[in-house]
C-alpha positions as CSV (number, residue, x, y, z in Angstrom):
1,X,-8.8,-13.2,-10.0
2,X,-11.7,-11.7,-8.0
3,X,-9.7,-9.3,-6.4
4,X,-9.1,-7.5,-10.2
5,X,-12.6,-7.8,-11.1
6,X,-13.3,-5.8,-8.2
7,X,-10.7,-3.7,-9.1
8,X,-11.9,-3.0,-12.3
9,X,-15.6,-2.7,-11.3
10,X,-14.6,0.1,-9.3
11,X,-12.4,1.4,-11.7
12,X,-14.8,1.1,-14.4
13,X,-12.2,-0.2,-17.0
14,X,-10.0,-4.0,-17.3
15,X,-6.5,-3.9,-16.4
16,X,-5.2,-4.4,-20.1
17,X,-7.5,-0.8,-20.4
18,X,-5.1,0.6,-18.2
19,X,-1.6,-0.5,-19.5
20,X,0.8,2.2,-19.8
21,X,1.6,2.0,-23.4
22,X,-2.7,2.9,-23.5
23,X,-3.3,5.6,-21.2
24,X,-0.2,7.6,-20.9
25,X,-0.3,9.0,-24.2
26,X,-3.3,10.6,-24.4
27,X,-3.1,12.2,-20.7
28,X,-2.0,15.1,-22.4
29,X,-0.4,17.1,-19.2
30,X,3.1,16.9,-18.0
31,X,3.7,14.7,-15.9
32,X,7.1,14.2,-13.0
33,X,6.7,10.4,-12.1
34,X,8.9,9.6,-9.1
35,X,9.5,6.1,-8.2
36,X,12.2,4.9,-6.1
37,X,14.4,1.7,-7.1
38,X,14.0,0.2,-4.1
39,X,9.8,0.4,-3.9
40,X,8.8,-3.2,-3.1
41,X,5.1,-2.7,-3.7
42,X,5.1,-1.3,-7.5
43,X,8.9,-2.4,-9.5
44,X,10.9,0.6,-10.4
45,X,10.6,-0.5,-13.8
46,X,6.3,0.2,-13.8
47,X,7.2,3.8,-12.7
48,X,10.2,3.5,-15.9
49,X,7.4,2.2,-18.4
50,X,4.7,5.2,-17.7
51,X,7.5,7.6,-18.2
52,X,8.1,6.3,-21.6
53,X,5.1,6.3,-22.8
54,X,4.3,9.6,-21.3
55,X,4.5,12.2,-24.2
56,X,6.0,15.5,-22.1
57,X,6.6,13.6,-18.7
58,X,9.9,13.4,-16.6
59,X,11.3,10.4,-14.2
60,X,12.7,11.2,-10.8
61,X,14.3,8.4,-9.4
62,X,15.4,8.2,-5.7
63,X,16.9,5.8,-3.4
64,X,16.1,4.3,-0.1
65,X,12.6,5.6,0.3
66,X,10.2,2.8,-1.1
67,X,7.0,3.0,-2.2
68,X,5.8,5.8,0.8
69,X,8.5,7.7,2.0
70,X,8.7,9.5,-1.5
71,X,5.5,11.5,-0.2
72,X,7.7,13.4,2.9
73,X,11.3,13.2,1.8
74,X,12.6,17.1,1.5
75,X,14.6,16.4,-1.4
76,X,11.7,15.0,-3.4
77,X,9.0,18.0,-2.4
78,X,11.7,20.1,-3.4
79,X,11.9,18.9,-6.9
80,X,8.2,18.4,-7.5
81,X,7.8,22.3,-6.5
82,X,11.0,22.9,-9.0
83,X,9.0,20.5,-11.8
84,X,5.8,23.0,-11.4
85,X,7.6,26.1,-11.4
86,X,8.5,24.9,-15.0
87,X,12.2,24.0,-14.4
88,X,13.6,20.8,-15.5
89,X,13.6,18.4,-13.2
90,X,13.9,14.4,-13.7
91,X,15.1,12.6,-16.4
92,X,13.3,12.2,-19.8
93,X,12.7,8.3,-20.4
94,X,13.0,6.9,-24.0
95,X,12.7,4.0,-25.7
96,X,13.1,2.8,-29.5
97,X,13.7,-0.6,-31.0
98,X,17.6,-0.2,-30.9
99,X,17.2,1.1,-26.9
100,X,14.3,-0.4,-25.2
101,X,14.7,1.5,-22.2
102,X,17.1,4.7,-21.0
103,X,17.2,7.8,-20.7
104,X,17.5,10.9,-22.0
């Protein structure tokens, strides 16, 4: 408990402020979220949630790398640089009442 209410006095906003289904929509940028299924810090399924609620954002999903190694892997730099050229890159997440997650 005092550990998020530092978090959010440093922040500047509560954690419920911050949920995905808030913020990500009116970020207004695309956006190529990578998260790796095997991240033991933050669930693969966090990285899943901001995608869908990201109008105009992509999910990369690797394997192996974890919450860090995502930064240096080859493979990964090479499709953020591919994502900024404009190219497709990632999968588009979606979600609707009949398909709560999946994508696209």
């Amino acid at each position: 408990q005092r550990m998020f209410k530092y978090f959010e006095s440093r922040i500047g906003m509560s954690f419920d402020e911050q949920q995905a289904h808030r913020t990500a929509p009116v970020i207004g940028r695309p956006a190529l979220i990578v998260h790796d299924l095997e991240d033991r810090d933050v669930p693969w399924s966090e990285g899943e949630r901001y995608a869908r609620y990201w109008p105009d954002s992509r999910l990369l999903t690797t394997r192996g790398l974890g919450h860090r190694r995502v930064l240096d892997d080859e493979a990964v730099i090479a499709s953020v640089m591919r994502f900024l050229r404009g190219e497709t890159v990632g999968e588009r997440a979606v979600s609707s009442p009949n398909l709560p997650f999946g994508v696209a």
